[in-house]
N, C-alpha and C positions, 0 to 999 in steps of 0.2 A: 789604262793604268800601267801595261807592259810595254808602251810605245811599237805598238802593233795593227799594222793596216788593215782596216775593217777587213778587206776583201782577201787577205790572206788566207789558206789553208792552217787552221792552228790544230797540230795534235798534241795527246802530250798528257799526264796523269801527277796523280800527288800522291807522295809517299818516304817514308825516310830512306834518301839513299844509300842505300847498303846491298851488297854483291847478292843477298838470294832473294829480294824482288827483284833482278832482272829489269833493270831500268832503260839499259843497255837496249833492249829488245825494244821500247820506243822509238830509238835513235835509227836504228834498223829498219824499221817500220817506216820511217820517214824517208829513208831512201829511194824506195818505189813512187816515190808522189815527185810532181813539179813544183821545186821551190816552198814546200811548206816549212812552215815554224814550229819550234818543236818547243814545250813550256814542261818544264816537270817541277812540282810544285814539291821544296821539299828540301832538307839540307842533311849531309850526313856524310862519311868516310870517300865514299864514289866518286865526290863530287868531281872532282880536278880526272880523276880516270874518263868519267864520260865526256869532261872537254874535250881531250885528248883525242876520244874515238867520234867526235861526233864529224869532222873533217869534211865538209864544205854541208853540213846540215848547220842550218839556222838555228841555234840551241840557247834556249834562254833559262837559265836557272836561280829563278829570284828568290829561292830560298823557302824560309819556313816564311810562311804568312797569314797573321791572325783573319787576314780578308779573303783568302785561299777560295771561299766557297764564294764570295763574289765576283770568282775573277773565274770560274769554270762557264757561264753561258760563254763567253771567247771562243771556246772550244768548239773544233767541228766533228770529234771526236776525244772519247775517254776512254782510256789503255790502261789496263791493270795486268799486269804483264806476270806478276807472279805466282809461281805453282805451287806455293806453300803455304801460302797465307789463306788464317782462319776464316774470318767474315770482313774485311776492313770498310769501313764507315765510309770512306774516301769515294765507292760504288755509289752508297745512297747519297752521299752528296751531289754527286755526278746525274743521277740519274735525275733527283728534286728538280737540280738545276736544269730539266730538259737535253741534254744533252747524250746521244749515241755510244752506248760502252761496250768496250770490246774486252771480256777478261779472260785468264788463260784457263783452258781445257781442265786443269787437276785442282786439288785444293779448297778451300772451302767458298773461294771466290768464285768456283764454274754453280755454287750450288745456291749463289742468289740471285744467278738470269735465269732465265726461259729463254734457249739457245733459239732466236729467230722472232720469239715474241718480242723479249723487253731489253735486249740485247744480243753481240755475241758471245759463243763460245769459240775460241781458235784456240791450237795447237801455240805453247809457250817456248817458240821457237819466233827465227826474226822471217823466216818465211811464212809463218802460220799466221802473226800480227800482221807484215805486210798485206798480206791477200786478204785479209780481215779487213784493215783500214783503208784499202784500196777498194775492194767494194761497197762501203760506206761513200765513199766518194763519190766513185761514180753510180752510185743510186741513190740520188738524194732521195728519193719518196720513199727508200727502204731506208734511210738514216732517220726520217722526219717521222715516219712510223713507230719506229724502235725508241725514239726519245720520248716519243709523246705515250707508248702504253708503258717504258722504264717509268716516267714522271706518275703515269697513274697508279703503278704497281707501290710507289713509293707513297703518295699521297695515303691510297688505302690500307697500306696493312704498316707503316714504320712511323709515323706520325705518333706524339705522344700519347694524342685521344687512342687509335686504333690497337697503340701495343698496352695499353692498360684493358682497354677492353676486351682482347684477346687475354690476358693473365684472367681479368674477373668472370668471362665465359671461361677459363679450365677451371677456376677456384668454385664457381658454382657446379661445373660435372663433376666434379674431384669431390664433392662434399655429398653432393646427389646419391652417389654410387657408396 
């Protein structure tokens, strides 16, 4: 749907772009790899700044997109590159969809992986992402791990049956006690 060669390297994250997600830090990331494609799903102030810096990285930014979460299996990896941000949705998307997430070290996004189980944790720096997304690469059997317990992590506890169930087990200890 992004006129993208199966066999490509796709990295790359969804989120509105604006200077303190650190989008930037994708583009950076990208540099350490051969030839990959860089997709950041998402539209916002940055936009035209990250053209600019992305300088011989493959950078495709098709903007906001209601299909956004059909277009993540592409992915060979998912970047959440920012140290600020609360919980953002855009992880579990990522994760549902199978796919390997890398998010940054602080903020409230290091506090929905299991650094090694169901993702990584790296350092919110372009050095800290490269080395992040570069080992993903080259371990596929540690990418295909990591997507596959994110994917079950996600199934079992973020699903609407699971977070209802989880409120009506507190709402029955809560009333117990």
């Amino acid at each position: 749907m992004l006129g993208i060669a199966s066999s490509a390297t796709v990295i790359g994250g969804s989120m509105r772009l604006v200077d303190w997600k650190r989008p930037e830090l994708i583009i950076d990331a990208a540099r350490e790899l051969p030839n990959p494609v860089v997709v950041i799903l998402g539209e916002g102030p940055e936009e035209e700044r990250l053209r600019s810096l992305a300088g011989g990285v493959d950078l495709r930014l098709p903007g906001f997109r209601l299909d956004a979460v059909s277009l993540l299996p592409a992915f060979d990896v998912f970047i959440h590159p920012c140290p600020t941000d609360n919980q953002p949705l855009a992880i579990l998307e990522a994760m549902a969809a199978g796919v390997p997430v890398i998010v940054a070290d602080e903020g409230g996004a290091a506090s929905m992986i299991e650094d090694e189980r169901t993702g990584l944790v790296a350092p919110a720096t372009a050095n800290g992402m490269s080395e992040a997304v570069r080992r993903l690469i080259d371990e596929p059997a540690l990418a295909e791990r990591l997507a596959t317990a994110g994917r079950a992590e996600v199934l079992s506890r973020f699903t609407t049956r699971a977070m209802t169930k989880q409120l009506e087990d507190l709402y029955e200890r809560l009333l117990a006690e």
